[in-house]
N, C-alpha and C positions, 0 to 999 in steps of 0.2 A: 511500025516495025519496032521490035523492041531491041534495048541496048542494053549490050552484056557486057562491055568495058566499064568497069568501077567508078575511071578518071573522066570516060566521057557522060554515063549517067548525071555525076554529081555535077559536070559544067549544064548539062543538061537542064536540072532540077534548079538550078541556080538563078538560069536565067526564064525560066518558065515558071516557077513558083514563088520566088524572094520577092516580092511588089508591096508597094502601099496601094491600097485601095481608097478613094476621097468617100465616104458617105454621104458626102451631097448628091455627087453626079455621078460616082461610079469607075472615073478613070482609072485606071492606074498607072502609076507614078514609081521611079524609083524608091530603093527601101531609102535611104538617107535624105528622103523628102519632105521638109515642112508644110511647103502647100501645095496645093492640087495645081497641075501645071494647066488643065483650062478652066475650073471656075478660081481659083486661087482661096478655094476655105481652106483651113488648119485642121479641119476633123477628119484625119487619116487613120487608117486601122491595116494592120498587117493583114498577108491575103490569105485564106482558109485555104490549107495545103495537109492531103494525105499523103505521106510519104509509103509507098508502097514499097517491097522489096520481092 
């Protein structure tokens, strides 16, 4: 179902798209994360996000 509130898109995108992703194992983690919360590596990468409008 798509959303047409501005205020509720952007909590939307926020919490569905703003992640660290680990390249080890794939989890993803909060964005202000240094390590992977289940193998604990440091090689985190922001998560590939298309902002649609």
């Amino acid at each position: 179902m798509p959303i047409d509130d501005p205020v509720k898109r952007k909590i939307a995108q926020h919490h569905l798209l703003f992640k660290s992703v680990c390249r080890r194992c794939g989890a993803l983690n909060p964005l202000k994360a240094t390590k992977c919360r289940r193998c604990h590596g440091k090689d985190l990468r922001l998560k590939k996000r298309d902002l649609r409008k």
